[in-house]
C-alpha positions in Angstrom: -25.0 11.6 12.6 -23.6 8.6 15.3 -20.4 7.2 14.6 -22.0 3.5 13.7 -24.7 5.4 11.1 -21.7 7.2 9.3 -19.8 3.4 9.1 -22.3 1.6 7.8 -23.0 4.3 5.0 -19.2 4.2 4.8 -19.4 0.5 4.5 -22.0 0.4 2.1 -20.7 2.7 -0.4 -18.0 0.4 -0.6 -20.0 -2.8 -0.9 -18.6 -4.4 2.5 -20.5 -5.8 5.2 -21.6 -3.3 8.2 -18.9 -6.0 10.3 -16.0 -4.4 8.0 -16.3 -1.3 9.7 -16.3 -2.3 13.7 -12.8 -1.9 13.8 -13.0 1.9 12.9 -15.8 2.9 15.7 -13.8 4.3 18.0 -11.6 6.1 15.4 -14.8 7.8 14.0 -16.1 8.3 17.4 -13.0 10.4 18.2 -13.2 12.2 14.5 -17.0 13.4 15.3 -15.4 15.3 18.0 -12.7 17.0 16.9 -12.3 20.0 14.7 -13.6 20.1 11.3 -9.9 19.7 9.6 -9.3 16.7 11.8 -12.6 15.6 11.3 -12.5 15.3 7.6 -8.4 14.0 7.6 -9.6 11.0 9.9 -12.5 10.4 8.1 -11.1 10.4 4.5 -8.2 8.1 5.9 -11.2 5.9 7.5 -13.0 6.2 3.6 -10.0 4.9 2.1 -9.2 2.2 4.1 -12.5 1.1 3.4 -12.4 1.3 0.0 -8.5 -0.8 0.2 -10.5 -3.6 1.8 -13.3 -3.4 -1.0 -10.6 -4.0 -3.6 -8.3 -6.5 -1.5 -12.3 -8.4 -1.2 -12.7 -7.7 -4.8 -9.0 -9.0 -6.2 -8.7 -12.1 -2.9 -5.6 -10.2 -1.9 -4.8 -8.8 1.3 -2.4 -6.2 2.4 -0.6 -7.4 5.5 0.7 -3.7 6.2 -2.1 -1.9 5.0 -3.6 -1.4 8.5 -0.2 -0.7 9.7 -0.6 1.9 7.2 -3.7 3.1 8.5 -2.5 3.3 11.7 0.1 5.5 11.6 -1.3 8.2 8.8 -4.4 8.1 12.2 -1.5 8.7 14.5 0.1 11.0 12.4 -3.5 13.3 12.3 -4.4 13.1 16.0 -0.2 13.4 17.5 2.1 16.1 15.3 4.5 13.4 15.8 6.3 11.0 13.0 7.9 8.5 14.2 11.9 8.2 13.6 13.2 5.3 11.1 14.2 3.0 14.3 11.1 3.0 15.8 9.3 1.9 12.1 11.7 -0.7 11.9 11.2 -2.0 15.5 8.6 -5.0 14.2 11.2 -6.3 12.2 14.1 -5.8 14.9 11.4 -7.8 17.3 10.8 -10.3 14.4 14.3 -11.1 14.3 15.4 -11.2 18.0 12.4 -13.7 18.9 13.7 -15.9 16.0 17.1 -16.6 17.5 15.6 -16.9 20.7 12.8 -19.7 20.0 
C-alpha cells in the first residue's frame, strides 16, 4: 500500500478531506519503511492526529499545540531522545525575548 493510499483511507475514516492528510506524507512514507513496531507507533500517532482534527472540525475549535504535540510523540518514536524541560520551554523563552526586543 503507498503512503498517499493509506492517508486518504486514514482521512476518510475520519471524515476529513484527502488535503487534511498532506502534511503527514512524509511521516507515513518514513513509517512504511521501518520496522513493524515503528511502523504501527507512527502510524497510530498519525490515526490520532487525524481523528483530533476530525473533532477540532467537528466542535470549530482548534488546538494550537496539538501539532506540537504530534511532533514530539513522532520524534520521540523515530530518536530514543526526550527532550529536557529547557529545551520544551524554549518557544516561550523565544516568545518572550522577541517581545522586549520589538
Amino acid at each position: 500500500m503507498s503512503a498517499e493510499h493509506l492517508v486518504r483511507a486514514l482521512c476518510a475514516r475520519h471524515g476529513l478531506p484527502d488535503e487534511a492528510g498532506t502534511p503527514f506524507l512524509p511521516l507515513v512514507r518514513k513509517a512504511l519503511l521501518a520496522t513493524d513496531t515503528t511502523r504501527e507507533r507512527i502510524l497510530r500517532l498519525v490515526d490520532e492526529a487525524l481523528a483530533d482534527r476530525a473533532d477540532a472540525v467537528a466542535n470549530g475549535t482548534r488546538d494550537a499545540a496539538g501539532d506540537d504535540r504530534v511532533l514530539m510523540a513522532v520524534a520521540r518514536v523515530l530518536h530514543p531522545w526526550t527532550p529536557s524541560e529547557g529545551i520544551l520551554d524554549l518557544g516561550s523563552t523565544l516568545d518572550r525575548h522577541h517581545g522586549e526586543g520589538a
